[in-house]
Backbone bond lengths (Angstrom), bond angles and torsions (degrees), N, CA, C in turn:
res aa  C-N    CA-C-N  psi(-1)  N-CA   C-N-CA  omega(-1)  CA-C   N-CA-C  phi
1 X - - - 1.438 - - 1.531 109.62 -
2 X 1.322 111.74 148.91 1.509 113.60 176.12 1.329 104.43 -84.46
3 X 1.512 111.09 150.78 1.043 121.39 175.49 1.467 115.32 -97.31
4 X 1.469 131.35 125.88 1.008 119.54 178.12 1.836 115.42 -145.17
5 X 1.188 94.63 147.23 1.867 95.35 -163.97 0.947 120.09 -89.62
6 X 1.795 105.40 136.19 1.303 139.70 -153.05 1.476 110.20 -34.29
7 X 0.832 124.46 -31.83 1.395 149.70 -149.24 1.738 103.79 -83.30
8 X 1.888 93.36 -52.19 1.267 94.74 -170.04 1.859 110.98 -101.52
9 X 1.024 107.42 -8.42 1.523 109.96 170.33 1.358 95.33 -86.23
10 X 1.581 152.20 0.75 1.518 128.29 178.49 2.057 88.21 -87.80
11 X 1.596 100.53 -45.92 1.410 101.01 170.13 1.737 123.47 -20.99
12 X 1.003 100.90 -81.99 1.731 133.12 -172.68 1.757 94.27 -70.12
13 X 1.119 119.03 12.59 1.676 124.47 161.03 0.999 121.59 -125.41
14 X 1.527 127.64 -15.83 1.800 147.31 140.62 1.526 95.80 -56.55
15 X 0.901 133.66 -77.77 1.452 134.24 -150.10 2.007 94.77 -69.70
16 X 1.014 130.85 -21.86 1.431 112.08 -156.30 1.933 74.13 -102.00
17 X 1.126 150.83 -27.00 1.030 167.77 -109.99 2.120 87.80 -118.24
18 X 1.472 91.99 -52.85 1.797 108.56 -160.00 1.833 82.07 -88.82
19 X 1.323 143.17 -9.41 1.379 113.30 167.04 1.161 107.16 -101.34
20 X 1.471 121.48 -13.93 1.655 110.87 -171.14 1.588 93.66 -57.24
21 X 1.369 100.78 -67.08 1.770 116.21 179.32 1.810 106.61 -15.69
22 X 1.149 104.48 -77.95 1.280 126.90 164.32 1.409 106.58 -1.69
23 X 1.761 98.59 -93.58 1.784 115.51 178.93 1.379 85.95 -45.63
24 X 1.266 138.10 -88.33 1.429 124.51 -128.15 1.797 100.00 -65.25
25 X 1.311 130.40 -30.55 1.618 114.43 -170.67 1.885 85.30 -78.82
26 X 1.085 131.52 -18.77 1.855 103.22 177.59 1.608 106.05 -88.89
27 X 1.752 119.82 -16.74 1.322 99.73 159.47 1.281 123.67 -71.64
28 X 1.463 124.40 -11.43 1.434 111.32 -166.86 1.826 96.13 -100.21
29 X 1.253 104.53 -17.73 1.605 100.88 176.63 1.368 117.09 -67.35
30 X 1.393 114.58 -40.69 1.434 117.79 179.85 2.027 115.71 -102.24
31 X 1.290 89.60 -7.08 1.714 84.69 175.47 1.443 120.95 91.49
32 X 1.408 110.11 147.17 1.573 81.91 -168.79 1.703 96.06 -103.79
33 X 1.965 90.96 171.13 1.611 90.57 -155.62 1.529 96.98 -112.34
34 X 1.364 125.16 -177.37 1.503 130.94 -158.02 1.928 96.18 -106.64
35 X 1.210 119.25 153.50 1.113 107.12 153.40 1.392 114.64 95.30
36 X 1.614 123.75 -152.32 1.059 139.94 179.01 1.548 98.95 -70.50
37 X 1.758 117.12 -69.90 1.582 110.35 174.25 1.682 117.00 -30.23
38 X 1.525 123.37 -31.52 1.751 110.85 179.25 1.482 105.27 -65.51
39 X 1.385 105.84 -59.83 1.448 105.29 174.41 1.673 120.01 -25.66
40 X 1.389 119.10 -58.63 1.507 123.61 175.44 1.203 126.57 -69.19
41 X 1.533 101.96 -19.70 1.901 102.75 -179.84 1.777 94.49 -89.50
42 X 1.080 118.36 -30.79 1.937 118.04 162.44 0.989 140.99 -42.87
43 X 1.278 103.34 -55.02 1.764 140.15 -169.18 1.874 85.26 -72.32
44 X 1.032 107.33 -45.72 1.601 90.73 -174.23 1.363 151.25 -48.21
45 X 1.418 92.42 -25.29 1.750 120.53 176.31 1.366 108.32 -129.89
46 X 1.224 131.69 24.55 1.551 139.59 -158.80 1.875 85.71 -110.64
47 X 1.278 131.45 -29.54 1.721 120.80 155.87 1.615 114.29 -60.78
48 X 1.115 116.04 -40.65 1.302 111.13 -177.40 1.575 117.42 -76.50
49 X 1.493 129.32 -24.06 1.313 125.87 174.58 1.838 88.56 -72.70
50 X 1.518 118.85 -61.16 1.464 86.32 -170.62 1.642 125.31 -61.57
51 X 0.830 105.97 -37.72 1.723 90.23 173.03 1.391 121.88 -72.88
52 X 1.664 126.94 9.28 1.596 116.67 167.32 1.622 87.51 -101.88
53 X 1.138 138.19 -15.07 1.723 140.33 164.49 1.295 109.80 -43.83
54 X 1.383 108.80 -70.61 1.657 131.84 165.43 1.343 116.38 -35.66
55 X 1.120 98.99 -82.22 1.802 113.03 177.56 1.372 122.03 -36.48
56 X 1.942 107.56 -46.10 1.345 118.03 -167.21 1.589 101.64 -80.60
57 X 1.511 121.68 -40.14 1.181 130.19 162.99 1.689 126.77 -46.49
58 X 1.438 108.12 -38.30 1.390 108.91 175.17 1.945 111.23 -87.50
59 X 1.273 113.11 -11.76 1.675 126.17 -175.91 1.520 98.71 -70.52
60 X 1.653 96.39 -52.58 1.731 99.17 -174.40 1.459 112.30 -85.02
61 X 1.409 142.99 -20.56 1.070 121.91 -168.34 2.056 100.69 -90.31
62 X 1.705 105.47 -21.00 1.379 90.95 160.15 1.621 138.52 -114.95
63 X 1.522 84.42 50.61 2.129 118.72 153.87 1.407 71.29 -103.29
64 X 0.891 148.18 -102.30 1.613 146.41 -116.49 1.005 105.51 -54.20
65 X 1.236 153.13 -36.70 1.195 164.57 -136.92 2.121 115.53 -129.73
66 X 1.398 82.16 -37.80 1.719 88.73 152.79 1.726 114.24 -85.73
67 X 0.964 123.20 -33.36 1.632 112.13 156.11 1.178 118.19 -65.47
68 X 1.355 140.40 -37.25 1.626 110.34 179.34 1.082 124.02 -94.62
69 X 1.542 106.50 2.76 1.911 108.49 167.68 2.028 103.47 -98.88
């Protein structure tokens, strides 16, 4: 795994955080669609939930790990 500092993975978990938001207020503006079009209005912000997964996952497991040392 890469190592990357604390500092800058809370970063890059704000920002993936500010497009989910994003996708989801233009899905709710335009509605969601049936079909192949759902797939594409999905797929769009479906990188950014995994990397605030990631990010948020690597934020908390190193609190966890700075608390028991």
């Amino acid at each position: 795994m890469i190592k990357i500092n604390y500092k800058i993975q809370f970063c890059l978990f704000a920002i993936c955080l500010f497009f989910i938001g994003i996708g989801i207020y233009e899905t709710s503006n335009e509605g969601l669609k049936t079909g192949k079009d759902l797939f594409w209005q999905i797929s769009a912000f479906v990188p950014f939930i995994m990397g605030a997964i990631i990010f948020g996952n690597n934020i908390y497991t190193h609190r966890i790990h700075k608390f028991k040392n």
